[in-house]
N, C-alpha and C positions, 0 to 999 in steps of 0.2 A: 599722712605720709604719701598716698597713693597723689593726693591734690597736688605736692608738692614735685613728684616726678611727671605728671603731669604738665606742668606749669613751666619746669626747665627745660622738657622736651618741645613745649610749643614755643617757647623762648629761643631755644636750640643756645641754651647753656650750657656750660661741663659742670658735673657732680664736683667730684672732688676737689680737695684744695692741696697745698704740696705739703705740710703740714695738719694733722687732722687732731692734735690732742687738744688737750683742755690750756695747755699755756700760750695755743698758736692765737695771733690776732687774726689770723684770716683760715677757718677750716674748712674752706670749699663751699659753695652756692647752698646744697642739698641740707649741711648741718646748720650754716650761718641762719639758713629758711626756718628750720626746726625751732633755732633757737630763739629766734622774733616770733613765731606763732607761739611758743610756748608763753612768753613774758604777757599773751593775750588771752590764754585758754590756759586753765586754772589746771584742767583733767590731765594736760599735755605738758606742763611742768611736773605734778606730780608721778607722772607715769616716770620720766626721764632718773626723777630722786629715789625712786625707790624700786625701778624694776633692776634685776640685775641676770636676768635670763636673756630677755630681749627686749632691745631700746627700738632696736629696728633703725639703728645709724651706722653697721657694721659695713664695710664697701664688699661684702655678700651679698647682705641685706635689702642693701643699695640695688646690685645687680639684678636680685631675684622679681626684686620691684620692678623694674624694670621689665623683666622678663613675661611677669602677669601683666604689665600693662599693654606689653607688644602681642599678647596673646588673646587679649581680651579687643585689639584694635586689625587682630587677624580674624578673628570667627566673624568681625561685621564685614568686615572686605569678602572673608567667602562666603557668606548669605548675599552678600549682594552679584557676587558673582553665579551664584547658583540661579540666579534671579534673570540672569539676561544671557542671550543666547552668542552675543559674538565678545570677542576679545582681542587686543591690540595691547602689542607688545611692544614697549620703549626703552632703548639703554642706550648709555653712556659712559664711556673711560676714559678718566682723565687720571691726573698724580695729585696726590695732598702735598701738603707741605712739609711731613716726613719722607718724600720721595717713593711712596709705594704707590702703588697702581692701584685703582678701585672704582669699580666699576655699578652706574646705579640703576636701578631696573623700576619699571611704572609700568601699571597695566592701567588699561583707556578702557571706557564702553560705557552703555548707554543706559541710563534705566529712568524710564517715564518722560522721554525725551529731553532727559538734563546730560549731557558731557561728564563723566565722573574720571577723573585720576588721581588713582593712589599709588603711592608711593612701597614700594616691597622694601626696600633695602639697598646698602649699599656691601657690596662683595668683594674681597683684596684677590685680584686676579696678579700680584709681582711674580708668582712663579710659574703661572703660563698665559704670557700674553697672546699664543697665537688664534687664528680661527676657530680649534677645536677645542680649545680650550675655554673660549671666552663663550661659544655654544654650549659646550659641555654643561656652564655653569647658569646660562639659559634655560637651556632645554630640562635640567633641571628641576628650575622654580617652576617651569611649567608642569613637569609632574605630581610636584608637592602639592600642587594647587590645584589640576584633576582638572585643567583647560585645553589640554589638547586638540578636543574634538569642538572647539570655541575658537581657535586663534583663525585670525581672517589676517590679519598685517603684522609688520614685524617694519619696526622706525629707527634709522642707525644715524647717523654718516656716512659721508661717502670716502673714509680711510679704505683703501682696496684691506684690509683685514674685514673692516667689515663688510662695507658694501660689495666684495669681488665676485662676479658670476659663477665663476670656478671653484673658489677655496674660498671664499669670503664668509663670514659667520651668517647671514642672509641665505648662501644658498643650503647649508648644513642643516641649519634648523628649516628650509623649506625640502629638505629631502627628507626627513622626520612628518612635519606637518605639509603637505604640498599644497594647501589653500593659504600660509603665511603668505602675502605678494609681500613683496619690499618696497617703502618707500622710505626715499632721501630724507631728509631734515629740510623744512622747504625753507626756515631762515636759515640753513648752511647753505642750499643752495641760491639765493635772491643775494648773502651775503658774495659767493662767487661769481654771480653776473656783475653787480658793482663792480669789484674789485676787478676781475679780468675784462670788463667791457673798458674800465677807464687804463687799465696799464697797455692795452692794445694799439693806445696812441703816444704816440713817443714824447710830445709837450707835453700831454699832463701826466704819463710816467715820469719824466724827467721833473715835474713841477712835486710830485710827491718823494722823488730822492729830496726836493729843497726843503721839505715840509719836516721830515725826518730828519735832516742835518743840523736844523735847530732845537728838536730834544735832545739830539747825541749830543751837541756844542755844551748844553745846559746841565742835561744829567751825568756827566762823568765827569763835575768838580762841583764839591760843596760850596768852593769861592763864587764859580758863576750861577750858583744856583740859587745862593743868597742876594744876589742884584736883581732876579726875579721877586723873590717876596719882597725885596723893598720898594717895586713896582705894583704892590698886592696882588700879585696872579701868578700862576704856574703852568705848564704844557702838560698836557695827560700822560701818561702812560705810554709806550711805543707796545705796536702787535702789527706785524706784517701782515698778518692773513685776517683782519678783521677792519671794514670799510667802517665801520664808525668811530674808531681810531684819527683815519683821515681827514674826516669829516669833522671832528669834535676839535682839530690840530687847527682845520682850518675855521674854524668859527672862533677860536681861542683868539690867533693870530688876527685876523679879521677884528676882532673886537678890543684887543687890545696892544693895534699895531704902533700906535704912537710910544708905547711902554716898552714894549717890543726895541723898538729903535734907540731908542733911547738905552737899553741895559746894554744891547747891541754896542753900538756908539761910546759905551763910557771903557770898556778895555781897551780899546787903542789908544784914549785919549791921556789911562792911566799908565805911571809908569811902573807900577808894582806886578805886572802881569807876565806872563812868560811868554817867549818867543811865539811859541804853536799858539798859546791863544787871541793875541795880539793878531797872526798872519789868520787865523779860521775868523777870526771877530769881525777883520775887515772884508773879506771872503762875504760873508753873510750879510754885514752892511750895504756891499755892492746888490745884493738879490734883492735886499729890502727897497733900495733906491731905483731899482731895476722896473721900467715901466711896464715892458709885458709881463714880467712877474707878478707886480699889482694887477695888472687889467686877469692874469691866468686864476692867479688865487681868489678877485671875486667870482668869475665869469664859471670856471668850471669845478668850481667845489662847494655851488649853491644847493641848495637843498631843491630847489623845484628848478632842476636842470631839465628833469624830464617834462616840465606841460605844455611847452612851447615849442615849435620848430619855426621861427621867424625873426625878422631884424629885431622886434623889442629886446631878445634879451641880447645883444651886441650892444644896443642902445642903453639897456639898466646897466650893461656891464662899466660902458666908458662915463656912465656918471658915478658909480661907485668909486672910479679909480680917479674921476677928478675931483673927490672930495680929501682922497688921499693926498696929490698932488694935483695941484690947479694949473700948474705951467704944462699940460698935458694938450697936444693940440692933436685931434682924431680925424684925419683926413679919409678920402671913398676908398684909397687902396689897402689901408691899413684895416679899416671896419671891416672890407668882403676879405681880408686874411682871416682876423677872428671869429668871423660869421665861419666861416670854411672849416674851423676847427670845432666850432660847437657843434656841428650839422655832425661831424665824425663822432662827437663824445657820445651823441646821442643813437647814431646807425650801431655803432659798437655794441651800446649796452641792448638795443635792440635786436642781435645779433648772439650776444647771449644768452638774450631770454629766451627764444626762438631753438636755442641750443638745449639747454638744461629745463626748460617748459614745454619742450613740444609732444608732450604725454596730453597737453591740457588747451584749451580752444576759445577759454574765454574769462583771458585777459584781461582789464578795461581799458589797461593804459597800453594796449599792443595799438590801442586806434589812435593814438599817436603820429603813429605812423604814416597813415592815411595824406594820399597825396596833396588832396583838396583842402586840407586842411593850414595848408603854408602855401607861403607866396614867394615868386620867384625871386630869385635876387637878379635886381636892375641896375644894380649901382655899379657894376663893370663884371666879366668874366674871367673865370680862373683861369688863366694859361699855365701848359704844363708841357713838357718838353716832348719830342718825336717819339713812340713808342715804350711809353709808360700806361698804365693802367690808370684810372683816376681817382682811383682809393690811394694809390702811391705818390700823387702831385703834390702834397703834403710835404712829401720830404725833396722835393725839387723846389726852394725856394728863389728863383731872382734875384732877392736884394740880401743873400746870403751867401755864404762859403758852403761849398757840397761837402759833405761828409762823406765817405765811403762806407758803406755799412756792413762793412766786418770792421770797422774803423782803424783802420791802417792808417790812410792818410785824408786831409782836410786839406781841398782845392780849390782853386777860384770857380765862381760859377759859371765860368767862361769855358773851363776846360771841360764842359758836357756836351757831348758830341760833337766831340770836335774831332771827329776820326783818330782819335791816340789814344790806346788802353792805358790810364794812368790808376785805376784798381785792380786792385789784384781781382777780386769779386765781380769786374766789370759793369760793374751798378752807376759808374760814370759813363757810358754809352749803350743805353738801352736804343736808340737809333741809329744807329751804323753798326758794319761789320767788324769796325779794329778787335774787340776782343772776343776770343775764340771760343770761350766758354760764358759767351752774352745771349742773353734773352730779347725778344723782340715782339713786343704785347698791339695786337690787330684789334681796332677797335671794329670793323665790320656793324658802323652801325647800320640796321636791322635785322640784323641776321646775328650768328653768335660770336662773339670774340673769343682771339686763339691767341696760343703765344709758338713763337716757331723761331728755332735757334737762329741768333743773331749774323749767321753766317750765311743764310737766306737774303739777308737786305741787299738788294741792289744788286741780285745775282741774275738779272734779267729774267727770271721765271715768278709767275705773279701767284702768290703762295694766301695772300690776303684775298679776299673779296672784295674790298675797299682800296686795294691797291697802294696800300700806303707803305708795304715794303718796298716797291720798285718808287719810291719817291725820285730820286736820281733822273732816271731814267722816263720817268711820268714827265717829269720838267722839260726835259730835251726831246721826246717823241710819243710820250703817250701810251706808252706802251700796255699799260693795265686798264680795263675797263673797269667800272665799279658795277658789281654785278652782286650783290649783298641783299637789293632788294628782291630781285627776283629767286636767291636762292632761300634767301627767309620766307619769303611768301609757299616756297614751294616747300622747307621745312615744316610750313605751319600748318599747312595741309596735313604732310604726312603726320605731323603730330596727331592734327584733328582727326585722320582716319584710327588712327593706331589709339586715338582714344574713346572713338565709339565701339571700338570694337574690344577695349577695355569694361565698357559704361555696359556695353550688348553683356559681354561676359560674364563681369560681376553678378547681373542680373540672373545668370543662369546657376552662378558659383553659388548663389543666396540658394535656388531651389536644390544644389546638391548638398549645401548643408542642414538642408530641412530634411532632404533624404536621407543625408546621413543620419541625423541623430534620429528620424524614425526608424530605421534598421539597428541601430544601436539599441533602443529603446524594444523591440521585435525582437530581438536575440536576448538582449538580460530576460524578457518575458519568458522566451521557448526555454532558456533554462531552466528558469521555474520551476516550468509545465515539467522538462525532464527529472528532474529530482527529485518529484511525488511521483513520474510514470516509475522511473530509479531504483525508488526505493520499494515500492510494488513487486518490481519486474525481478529486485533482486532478496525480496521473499519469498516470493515463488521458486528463484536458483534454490536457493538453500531448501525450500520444502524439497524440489525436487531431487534434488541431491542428498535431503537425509533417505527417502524414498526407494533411491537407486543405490545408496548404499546396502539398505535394510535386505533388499533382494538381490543383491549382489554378493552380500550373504548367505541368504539360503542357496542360491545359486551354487557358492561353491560348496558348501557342505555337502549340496545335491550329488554336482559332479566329482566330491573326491574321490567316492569309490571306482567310478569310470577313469579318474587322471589314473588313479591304482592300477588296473586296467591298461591300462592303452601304456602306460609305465614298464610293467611287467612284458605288453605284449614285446618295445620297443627294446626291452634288454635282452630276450632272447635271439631278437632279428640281428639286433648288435654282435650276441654270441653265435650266431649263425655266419655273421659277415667275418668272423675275425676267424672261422673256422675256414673258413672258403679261401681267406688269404694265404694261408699256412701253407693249406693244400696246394695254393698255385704257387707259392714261393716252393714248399717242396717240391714240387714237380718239375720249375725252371732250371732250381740248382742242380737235379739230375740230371736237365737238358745240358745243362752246361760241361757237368763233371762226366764227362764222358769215359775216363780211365775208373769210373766209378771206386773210387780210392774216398770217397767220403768229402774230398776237398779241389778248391775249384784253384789252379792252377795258371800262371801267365801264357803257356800254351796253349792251355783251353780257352781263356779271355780270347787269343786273338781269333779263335774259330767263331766266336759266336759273334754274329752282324751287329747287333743290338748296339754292340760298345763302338760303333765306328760312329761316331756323333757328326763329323762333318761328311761324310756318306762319299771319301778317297777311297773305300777300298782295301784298305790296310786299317788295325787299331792301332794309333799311336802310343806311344808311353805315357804322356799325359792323358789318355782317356783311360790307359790300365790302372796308372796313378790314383785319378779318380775314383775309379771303382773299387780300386783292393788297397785303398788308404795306404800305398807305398810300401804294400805289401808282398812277397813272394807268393802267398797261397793264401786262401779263407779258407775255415772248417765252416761246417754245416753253422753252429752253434751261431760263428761270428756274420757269416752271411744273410741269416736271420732276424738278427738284434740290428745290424748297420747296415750290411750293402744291399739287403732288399730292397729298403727304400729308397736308395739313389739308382739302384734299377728299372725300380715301378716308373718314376721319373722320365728315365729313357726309353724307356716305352709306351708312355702315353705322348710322349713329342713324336715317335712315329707314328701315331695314329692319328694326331689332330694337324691340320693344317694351318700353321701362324702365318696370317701377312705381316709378315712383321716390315716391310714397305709402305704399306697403308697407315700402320701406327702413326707414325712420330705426327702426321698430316693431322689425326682425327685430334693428337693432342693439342695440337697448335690450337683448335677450333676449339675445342675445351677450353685453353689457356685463353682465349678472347673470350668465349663464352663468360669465362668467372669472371673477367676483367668487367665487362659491361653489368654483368651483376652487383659487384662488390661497386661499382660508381652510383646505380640505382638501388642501392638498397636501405638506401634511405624512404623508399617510396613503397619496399613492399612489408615493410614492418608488420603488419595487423594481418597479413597474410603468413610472416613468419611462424607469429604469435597463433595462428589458428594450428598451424602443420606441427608445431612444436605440441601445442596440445593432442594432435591425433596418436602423435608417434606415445605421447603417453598411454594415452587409451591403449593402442596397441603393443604396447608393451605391460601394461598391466593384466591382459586376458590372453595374453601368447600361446600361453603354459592350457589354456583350456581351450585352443580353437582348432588341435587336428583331433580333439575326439571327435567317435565315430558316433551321431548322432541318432543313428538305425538302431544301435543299441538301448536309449533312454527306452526308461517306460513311458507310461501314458503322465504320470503325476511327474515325473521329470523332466517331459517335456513342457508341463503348464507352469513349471515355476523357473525354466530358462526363457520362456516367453514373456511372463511377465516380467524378469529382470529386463528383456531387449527391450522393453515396452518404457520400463523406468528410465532403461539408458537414453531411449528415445527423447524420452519427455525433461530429462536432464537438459542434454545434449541445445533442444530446442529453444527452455529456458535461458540457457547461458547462452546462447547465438543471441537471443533478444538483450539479454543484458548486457553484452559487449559492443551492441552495434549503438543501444542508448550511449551509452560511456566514449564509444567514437565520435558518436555525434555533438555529445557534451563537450570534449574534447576540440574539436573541431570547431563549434563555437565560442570557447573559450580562446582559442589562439586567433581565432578572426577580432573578439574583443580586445587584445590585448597588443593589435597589430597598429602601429602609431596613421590613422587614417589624417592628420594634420590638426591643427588646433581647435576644428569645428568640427570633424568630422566630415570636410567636404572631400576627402580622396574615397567616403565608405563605399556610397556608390559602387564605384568603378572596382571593386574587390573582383576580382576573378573575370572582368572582361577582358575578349582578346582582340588586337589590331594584327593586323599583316600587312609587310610591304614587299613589293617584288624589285629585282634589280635584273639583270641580265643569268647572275648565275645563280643563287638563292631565293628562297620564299623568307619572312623574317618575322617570327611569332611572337607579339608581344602579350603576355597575361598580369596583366596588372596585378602585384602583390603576391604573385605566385610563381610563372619561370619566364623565359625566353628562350624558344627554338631557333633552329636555322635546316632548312632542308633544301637540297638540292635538286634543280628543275629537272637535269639527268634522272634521278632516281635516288632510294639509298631511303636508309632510313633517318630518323629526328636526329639532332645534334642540341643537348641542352647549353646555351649558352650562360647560364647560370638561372641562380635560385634567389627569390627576394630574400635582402637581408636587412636592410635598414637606408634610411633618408643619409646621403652625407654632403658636404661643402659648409661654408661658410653663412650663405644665405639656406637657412634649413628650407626645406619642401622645395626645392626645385634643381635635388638631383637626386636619382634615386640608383643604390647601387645591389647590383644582382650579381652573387658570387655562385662560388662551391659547383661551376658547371662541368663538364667533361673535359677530360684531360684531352690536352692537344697531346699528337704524334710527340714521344721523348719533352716534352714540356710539362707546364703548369695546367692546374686548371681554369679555366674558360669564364671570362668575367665580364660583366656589362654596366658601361655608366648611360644611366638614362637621363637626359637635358630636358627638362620640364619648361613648356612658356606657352604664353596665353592664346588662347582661340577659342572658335565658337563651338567646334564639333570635336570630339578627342579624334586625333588621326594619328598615324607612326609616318615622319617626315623625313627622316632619312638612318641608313645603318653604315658603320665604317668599323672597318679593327686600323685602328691608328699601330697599335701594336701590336707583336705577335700574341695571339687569347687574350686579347684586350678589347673587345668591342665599344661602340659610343652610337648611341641614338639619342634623337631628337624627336620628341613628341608636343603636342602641342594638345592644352585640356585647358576649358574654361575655371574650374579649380582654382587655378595658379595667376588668375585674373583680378588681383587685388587694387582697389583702390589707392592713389598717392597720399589721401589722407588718413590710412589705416594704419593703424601699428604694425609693424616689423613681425615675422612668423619667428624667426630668430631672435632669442633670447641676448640682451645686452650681455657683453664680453667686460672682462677687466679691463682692455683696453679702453675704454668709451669711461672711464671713471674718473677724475678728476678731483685730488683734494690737498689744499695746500697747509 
């Protein structure tokens, strides 16, 4: 049984049959199998007639079989994966033919130098097809399977689900794994160079609409699809997005054009046929009789389009198409046309390779290209109209009607440039000004070509170097010099300087990424070292700390009889103090109650001074108010309990002297004082953190440090000694253990600070440049802040704090936030412009906007090579999949 699941599975058979009992003629592969090995094995008949527990034909039975065999074909997959050290991860989502989504997963890798892939499974992803979903179920297998710390690649498509930089299943599972790289499908991608290299040109786009009009003609009637088999041959399959579709259409066609024409040829001929196919059948007749059509379908749907860049294949082309049609006569103007068009078929496709391969450098068929290797065409030259480019001459044909290419209208080839906007797209005068919204392409040979709006032609200002816009006017007086040569020559200079000084740079960029990663490599090290000093330094805390607890104990047991003491003494001096107030509170209201009646009266308030608060000379009612709570008189009792102390009050404000003038001043200086704190307080945190811990200390021994220590005996003073001794040696311990943990600390955020893809910004961690201007000094500290101080005087001004790399091109802008707040503003921020040089210098400082600064520095770093990869990570944009 196990042979026989086996055997359907490498077959890639289905079990069951739709039907499974004993009267069905056909009960599914699995039983049909059983029951021919039975009628040969004696053991395996008999088991089936008389076992009646288990036959082992049950579609359980079936299944669970199954189940051991996919388990017993999983333990050799993960021994072999335990086996080697990297792994590569391949999937694929396509639909079955029940319409459900299913997605199939293969892991790749190496063992004893052979390629091995196996196959995991297939997954129904129909009810989440997005990004996270389809990771999810990735990311997954990868844990079942205990490869995490093994995946090197991850191989998709370029669908933006998968392939997308952003959200794409590629970058999901590389933010889980960050060693997964992503690679394309490189037959998805060789399949989109074909395709997009050959639809780039408009004949053989247009030559592949013809290609395809003849399966549509054929495939949607079983009438004209049966004129086909009676010709013995059929047209493949149609797929838009797959180049060997086109290719397999056009070998069909090719090989069996005579047949072709002929099924072609017999619906019009016949009268049984319907209008529409009768008018498509002749349609197609015309394309098949159609001479550039023959010479297009050999010439550029050959299989070795790419070996050659030379007349031969023009010349293979026009004998193919005169074996088709011999009355073919192939004159020199007609040959250097389709020579002109294969030269395109082939830049194109070299143009996409160049696009979707330029991760990779060695090609074999890129030497193709290579100039020496073709010969010029002699047999006449392409003419192409006034200010077109010459990749566009192609569609400026001569002995043809112009097209408009937004295709409006189809005009004589006479009405191209002829000073009259007759497209709306102005694509019919690319040399003259008639249309307003026309382009105008400078060929500036040796120097660079420009294009410069069509309204520039012939406006007397010579905007070309080649001088071909003022053509007009060149005719009649000459107006433009051609001055092309000497401007290219002097571009090529500046190029050449600007590239040794690239070449010088690089060279310096290589020694700061050796410096970097040995500083990188220097700091994981001092780690290390710190986490064994660490973990030392903070056993000793702890010893020292149970230590200074232990006699911080006896300590206070020492001193409680003493707190007892000094307790008692502090209660009596209290009841001393509250007797003395009495006394002078009785004594005042005496003063006061002069008709000595017991009670202090509004006529006596106004005798006594005290209550004249604003010092007129008279007591107002609101000052007796205050004092006798709106009262006519206070007894002894009530002047006691309440108006004492709004007494006491008024007379210590005549004894002290308030400026109260000076106040509000001192606050303002306070109020900026906190201000400037609370903006820097981000800097003195670890200084917080120590005062925060004194105030504990001293809050924890408050209660024990006004005894009077003349009183200790001699044993009581040797065991508060040795507690100060403990707190000592605490106090010392935990300084060393904080300052480790700062430093750890410190190192750790330097590591984790993004120094560029090499590490060539490590270096430069914490150097500072300065530039001066007329009013400010301008401090730049790499990775850390930016000042600005002024030449007057005054102190720093931070104009922010490093925060992260931003723009488009990563590493070469760095932006510096979270600075001091401007005057009623934001706070103070700085974009720093990174670009190549040989010495880092600070080039210049501007605030483009108010707290907005922009500098321009210049660091060998940022000195990359044109043949290096990109620092920035490819975008969705940049993706590509049809």
């Amino acid at each position: 049984m196990v042979h026989v699941v086996c055997y359907l599975g490498k077959q890639e058979l289905a079990f069951r049959g739709h039907r499974e009992n004993t009267e069905s003629l056909n009960k599914g592969n699995y039983l049909e199998l059983l029951d021919l090995l039975a009628q040969e094995e004696q053991f395996l008949k008999e088991h089936f007639i008389s076992s009646f527990i288990f036959k082992g034909t049950s579609n359980t039975i079936q299944n669970y079989l199954i189940q051991c065999v996919t388990k017993v074909l999983n333990s050799k997959i993960l021994k072999e994966i335990k086996s080697t050290s990297f792994v590569s991860v391949q999937a694929n989502e396509t639909t079955d033919v029940s319409c459900r989504s299913q997605m199939s997963l293969i892991f790749r890798y190496v063992i004893d130098q052979n390629i091995i892939e196996r196959f995991i499974g297939i997954f129904d992803v129909s009810k989440d097809k997005t990004a996270s979903g389809l990771a999810g179920v990735i990311n997954a297998e990868i844990i079942k399977w205990e490869i995490g710390n093994k995946i090197v690649s991850q191989t998709y498509d370029g669908a933006s689900v998968m392939a997308g930089g952003k959200n794409g299943v590629q970058n999901l599972i590389r933010q889980i794994y960050p060693n997964a790289l992503f690679i394309h499908y490189y037959a998805h991608q060789l399949n989109l160079v074909l395709l997009h290299g050959a639809k780039t040109i408009q004949s053989v786009k247009l030559f592949i609409c013809n290609l395809t009009m003849f399966h549509t003609f054929f495939s949607r009637s079983s009438k004209r699809t049966s004129l086909l088999r009676e010709q013995g041959f059929k047209l493949p399959n149609q797929s838009d997005t797959r180049w060997n579709y086109h290719s397999r259409v056009a070998s069909t066609i090719k090989i069996h054009f005579q047949e072709l024409k002929n099924s072609v040829k017999h619906v019009p001929e016949e009268s049984n046929w319907d209008p529409i196919s009768i008018a498509t059948a002749s349609g197609l007749l015309d394309k098949l009789n159609d001479t550039n059509g023959c010479v297009n379908e050999v010439q550029k749907l050959r299989n070795n389009l790419l070996r050659l860049r030379n007349e031969e294949i023009v010349d293979n082309c026009c004998e193919e198409a005169n074996k088709l049609n011999d009355t073919l006569i192939y004159d020199c103007k007609l040959k250097a046309t389709l020579r002109k068009i294969s030269y395109e078929v082939l830049d194109s496709l070299t143009v996409q390779i160049d696009i979707r391969f330029k991760d990779f450098s060695n090609f074999e068929f890129v030497e193709l290209t290579n100039e020496k290797m073709f010969k010029l065409i002699n047999c006449t030259s392409i003419v192409k109209p006034r200010g077109i480019a010459f990749e566009r001459a192609s569609l400026y044909m001569p002995d043809k009607e112009f097209s408009c290419f937004d295709g409006s209208y189809i005009i004589p080839f006479l009405f191209v440039n002829d000073d009259y906007c007759d497209c709306p797209d102005a694509s019919d005068e690319p040399g003259t000004s008639a249309c307003p919204n026309g382009t105008f392409h400078c060929a500036n040979a040796g120097h660079t070509s420009l294009v410069i709006p069509s309204s520039r032609v012939n406006d007397g200002i010579c905007d070309c170097c080649d001088g071909s816009d003022e053509w007009a006017n060149n005719l009649r007086t000459g107006t433009c010099d051609n001055t092309c040569e000497e401007l290219g020559r002097a571009a090529r200079e500046e190029a050449e300087r600007v590239q040794k000084i690239f070449m010088a740079g690089h060279e310096i960029r290589a020694q700061l990424i050796a410096k970097g990663k040995e500083l990188r490599l220097e700091k994981q090290n001092r780690i290390t070292e710190l986490f064994e000093v660490q973990r030392d330094a903070e056993l000793a805390k702890n010893n020292t700390l149970y230590a200074k607890e232990t006699a911080e104990e006896i300590e206070k047991s020492a001193l409680e009889k003493y707190k007892i003491m000094n307790d008692e003494k502090k209660r009596q001096e209290t009841e001393k103090e509250k007797l003395r107030d009495q006394n002078e509170a009785f004594e005042i209201f005496n003063n006061i109650d002069t008709n000595k009646n017991n009670k202090i009266e509004e006529e006596e308030v106004d005798a006594y001074s005290t209550f004249d608060q604003n010092n007129d000379g008279t007591v107002s009612q609101d000052e007796k108010d205050y004092f006798m709570e709106n009262k006519k008189e206070i007894s002894l009792e009530d002047f006691m309990s309440n108006s004492w102390s709004r007494l006491k009050q008024l007379i210590l404000a005549e004894n002290v002297d308030v400026k109260e003038t000076e106040q509000p001043a001192v606050d303002d200086v306070d109020n900026d004082r906190q201000l400037e704190e609370g903006e820097d307080q981000d800097e003195n945190e670890d200084e917080s953190e120590s005062e925060e811990y004194e105030i504990n200390k001293i809050n924890k021994y408050v209660e024990y440090e006004n005894l009077d220590e003349s009183q200790y005996d001699e044993e009581t003073k040797l065991i508060v000694e040795e507690a100060k001794q403990a707190r000592n040696a605490f106090e010392e311990a935990d300084r060393k253990f904080r300052d480790l943990q700062r430093e750890v600390t410190h190192l750790q955020e330097s590591l984790n600070k993004d120094f560029g893809p090499e590490d060539e910004f490590a270096a430069l961690d914490g150097e500072c440049y300065e530039l001066s201007d007329r009013e400010y000094v301008y401090k730049l500290c790499l990775f850390d802040q930016i000042t600005q101080r002024s030449k007057n005087g005054g102190s720093e001004v931070r104009l922010g704090t490093w925060n992260s790399w931003i723009g488009e091109s990563k590493y070469r802008t760095m932006l510096y936030d979270r600075g001091q707040h401007c005057w009623n503003g934001p706070q103070r921020s700085t974009h720093v412009r990174l670009s190549c040089g040989l010495e880092p210098a600070l080039l210049s400082a501007t605030e483009p906007n108010r707290c907005e600064y922009a500098m321009d520095f210049v660091v060998p770093a940022v000195c990359v090579q044109h043949d290096e990869r990109p620092s920035a990570p490819v975008t969705d944009a940049e993706h590509d999949e049809l």
